[in-house]
C-alpha positions as CSV (number, residue, x, y, z in Angstrom):
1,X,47.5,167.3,122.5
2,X,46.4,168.0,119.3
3,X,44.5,171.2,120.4
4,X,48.0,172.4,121.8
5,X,49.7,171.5,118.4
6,X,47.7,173.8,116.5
7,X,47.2,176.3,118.7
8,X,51.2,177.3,119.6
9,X,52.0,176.4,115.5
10,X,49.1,179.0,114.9
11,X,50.4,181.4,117.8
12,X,54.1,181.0,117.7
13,X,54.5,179.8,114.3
14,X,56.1,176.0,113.8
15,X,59.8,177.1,115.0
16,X,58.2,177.6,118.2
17,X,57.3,173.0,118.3
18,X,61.3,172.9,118.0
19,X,62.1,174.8,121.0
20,X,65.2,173.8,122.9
21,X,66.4,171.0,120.1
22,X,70.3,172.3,120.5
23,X,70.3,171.4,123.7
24,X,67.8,168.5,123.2
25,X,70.0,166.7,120.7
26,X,73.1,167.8,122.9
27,X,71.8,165.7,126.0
28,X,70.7,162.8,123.4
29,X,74.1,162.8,122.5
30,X,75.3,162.3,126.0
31,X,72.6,160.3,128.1
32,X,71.5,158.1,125.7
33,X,75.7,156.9,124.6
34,X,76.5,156.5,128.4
35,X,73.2,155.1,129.4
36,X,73.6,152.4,126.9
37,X,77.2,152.2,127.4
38,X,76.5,151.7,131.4
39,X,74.1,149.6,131.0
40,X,75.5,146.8,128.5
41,X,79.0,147.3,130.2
42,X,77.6,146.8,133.8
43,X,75.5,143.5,132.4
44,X,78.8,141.8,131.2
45,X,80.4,142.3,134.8
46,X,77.6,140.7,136.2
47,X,76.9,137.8,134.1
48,X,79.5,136.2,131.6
49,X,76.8,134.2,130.0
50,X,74.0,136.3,128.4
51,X,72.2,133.4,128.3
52,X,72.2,133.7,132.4
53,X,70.7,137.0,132.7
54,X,67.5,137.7,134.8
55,X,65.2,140.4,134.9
56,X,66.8,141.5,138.5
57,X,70.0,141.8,137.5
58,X,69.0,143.6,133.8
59,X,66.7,146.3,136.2
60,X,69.6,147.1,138.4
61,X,72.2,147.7,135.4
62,X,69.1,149.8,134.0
63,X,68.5,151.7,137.6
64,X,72.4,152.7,137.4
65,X,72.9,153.6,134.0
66,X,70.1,155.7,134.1
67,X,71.5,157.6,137.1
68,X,74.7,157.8,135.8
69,X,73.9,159.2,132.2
70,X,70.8,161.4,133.8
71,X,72.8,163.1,135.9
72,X,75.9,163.9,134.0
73,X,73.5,165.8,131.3
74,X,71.2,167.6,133.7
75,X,72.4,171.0,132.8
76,X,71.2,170.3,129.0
77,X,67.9,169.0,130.3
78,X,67.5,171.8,132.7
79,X,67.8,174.4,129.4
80,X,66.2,172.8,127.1
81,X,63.1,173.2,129.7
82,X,63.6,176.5,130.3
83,X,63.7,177.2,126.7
84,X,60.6,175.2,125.6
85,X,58.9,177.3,128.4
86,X,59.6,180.4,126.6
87,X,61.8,181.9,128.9
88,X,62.4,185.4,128.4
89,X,65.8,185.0,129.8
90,X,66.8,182.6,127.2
91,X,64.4,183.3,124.1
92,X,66.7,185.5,122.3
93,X,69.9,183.5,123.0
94,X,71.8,181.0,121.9
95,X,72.4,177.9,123.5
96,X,76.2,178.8,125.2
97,X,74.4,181.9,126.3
98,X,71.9,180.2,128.0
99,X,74.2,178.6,129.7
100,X,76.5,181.2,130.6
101,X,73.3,183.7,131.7
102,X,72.2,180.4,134.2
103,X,76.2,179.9,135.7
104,X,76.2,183.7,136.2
105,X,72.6,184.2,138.4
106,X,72.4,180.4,140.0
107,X,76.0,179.1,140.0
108,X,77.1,175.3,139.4
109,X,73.9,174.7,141.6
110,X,71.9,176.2,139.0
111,X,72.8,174.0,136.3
112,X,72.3,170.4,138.4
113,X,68.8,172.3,139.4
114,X,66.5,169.1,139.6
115,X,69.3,166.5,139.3
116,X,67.6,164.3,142.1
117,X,64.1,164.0,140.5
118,X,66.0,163.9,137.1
119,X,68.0,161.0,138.2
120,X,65.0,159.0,139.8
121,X,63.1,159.7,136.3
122,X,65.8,158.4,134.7
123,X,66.3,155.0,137.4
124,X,62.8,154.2,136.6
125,X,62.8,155.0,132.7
126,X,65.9,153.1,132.0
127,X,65.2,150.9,134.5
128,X,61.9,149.3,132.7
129,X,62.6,150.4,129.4
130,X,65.9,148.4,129.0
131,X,65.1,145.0,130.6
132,X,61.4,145.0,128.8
133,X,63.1,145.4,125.8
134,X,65.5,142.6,126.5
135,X,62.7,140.4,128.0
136,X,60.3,141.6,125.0
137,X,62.9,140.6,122.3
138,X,63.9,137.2,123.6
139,X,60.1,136.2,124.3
140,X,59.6,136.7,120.4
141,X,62.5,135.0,119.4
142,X,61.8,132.0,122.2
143,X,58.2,131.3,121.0
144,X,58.8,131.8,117.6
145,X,56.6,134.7,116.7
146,X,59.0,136.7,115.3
147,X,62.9,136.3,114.4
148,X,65.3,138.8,115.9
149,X,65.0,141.1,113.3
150,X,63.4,144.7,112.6
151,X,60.1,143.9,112.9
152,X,61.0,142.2,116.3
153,X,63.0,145.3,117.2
154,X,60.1,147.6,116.4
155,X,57.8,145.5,118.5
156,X,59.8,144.9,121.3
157,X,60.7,149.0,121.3
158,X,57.4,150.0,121.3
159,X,56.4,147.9,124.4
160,X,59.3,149.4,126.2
161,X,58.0,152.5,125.4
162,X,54.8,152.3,126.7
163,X,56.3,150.6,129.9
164,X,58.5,153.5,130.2
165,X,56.3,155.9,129.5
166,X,53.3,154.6,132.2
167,X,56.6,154.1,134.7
168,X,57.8,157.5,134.6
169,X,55.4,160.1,134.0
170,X,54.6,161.1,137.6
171,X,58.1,161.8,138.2
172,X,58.3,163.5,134.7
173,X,56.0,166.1,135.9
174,X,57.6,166.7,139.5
175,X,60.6,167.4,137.7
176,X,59.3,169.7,135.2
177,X,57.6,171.4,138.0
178,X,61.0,171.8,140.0
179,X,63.4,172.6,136.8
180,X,60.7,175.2,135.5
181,X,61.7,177.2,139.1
182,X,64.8,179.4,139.5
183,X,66.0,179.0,142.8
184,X,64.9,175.7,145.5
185,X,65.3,178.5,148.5
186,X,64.0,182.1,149.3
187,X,67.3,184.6,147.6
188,X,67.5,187.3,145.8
189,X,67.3,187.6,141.6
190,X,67.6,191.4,140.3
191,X,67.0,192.8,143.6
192,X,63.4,191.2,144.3
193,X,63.1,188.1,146.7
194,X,61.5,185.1,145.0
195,X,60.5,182.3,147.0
196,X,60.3,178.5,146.2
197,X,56.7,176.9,145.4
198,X,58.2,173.4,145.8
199,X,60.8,172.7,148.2
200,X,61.9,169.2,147.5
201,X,60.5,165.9,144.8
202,X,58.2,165.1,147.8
203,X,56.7,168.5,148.6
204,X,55.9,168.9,144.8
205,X,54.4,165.2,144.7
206,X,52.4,165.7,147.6
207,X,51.2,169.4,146.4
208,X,50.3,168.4,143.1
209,X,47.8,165.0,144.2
210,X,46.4,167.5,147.4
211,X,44.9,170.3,145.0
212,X,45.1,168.8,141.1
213,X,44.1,164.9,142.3
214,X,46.5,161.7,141.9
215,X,45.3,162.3,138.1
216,X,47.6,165.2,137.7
217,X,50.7,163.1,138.4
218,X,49.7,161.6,134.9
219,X,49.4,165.3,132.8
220,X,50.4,165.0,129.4
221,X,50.9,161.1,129.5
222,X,49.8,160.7,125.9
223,X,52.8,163.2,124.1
224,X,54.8,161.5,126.5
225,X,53.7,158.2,125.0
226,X,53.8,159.5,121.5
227,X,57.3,160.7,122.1
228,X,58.8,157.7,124.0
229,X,57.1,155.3,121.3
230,X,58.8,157.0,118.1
231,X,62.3,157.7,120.0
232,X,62.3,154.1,121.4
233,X,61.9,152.6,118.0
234,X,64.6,154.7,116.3
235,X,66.9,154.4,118.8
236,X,66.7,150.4,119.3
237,X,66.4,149.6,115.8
238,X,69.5,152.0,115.2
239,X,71.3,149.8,117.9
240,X,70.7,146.6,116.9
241,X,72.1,147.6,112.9
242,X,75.1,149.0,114.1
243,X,75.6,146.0,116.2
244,X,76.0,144.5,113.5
245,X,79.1,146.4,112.7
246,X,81.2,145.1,115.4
């Protein structure tokens, strides 16, 4: 990870780390409001008491808000890979460009491009993130180690991190695999035929453990880490304070 770091801030200079943060930020903005809004909203039309919740039912609400927010911000996702790639399509563009030049050569399609491995990510993310945060929090505050506060915040965040981060990552890379593709069928782009290298989420899963090993399905798990762990704490602690507000 490191060795990467260097070498694209030495070879692309350190604008090239920050590719893709418009539309980065843009689908922050959306999934993470509605996933949290999903997710607390669907807990309070399951159980009245809080005090009544169970891991079950807290994995559930996760499952759906993830699927819900996931999938309504795909077309952000699917850019901001495509643009951390280095696409030549999209290097020299801005963001509404980007999207226009995607609507114009792969239609609505084009912009949902990965939306079923996206959502599943996003089931099993929010899914485990979400209730071991929950769990996480009140087991501090049960046993006494630590009052729900920051530092129990910043704990309890960083465990749902790593929990999300060991959950997820073989999906994360079959959906990288499928976004970083233009079309899912044989057609025609500029004249020239291109043809799929994955056809579905179980074609690439099953490509990638027959020649890279089941190890593969786990590429880049430390970043992943490192940037689940960092985002996690921000966004929890950032929750919990404005909580406070209403």
């Amino acid at each position: 990870m490191v060795h990467a770091l260097l070498r694209i801030s030495k070879e692309e200079g350190i604008k090239a780390l920050y590719s893709g943060i418009g539309p980065a930020v843009l689908r922050q903005a959306t999934y993470g409001t509605i996933k949290i809004g999903v997710y607390h909203t669907a807990k309070k039309h399951l159980v009245r008491n809080p005090q009544e919740e169970n891991l079950l039912t807290n994995v559930c609400c996760g499952m759906l808000a993830g699927v819900v927010s996931s999938s309504i911000a795909n077309p952000t996702d699917v850019l901001k890979i495509r643009m951390q790639a280095r696409n030549e399509n999209f290097s020299k563009k801005n963001m509404l460009q980007c999207f226009l030049e995607m609507y114009k050569h792969e239609g609505v399609c084009g912009l949902w491009r990965g939306v079923g491995p996206t959502a599943q990510r996003a089931a099993v993310i929010v899914g485990v993130e979400l209730p071991v945060y929950d769990v996480a929090k009140k087991h501090f505050i049960n046993s006494e180690l630590l009052p729900d506060g920051i530092a129990n915040h910043i704990t309890s965040s960083f465990i749902a991190g790593l929990a999300g981060a060991v959950a997820s990552n073989p999906i994360d890379v079959v959906r990288t695999r499928l976004m970083n593709q233009r079309s899912l069928k044989s057609t025609l782009i500029g004249g020239v035929k291109v043809e799929a290298i994955y056809t579905s989420s179980l074609d690439c899963l099953l490509q990638t453990v027959r020649s890279e090993g089941v190890f593969a399905l786990y590429k880049g798990f430390i970043p992943t880490w490192v940037r689940l762990g960092p985002w996690n704490i921000i966004f929890f602690v950032t929750f919990e304070q404005l909580k406070k507000f209403y």
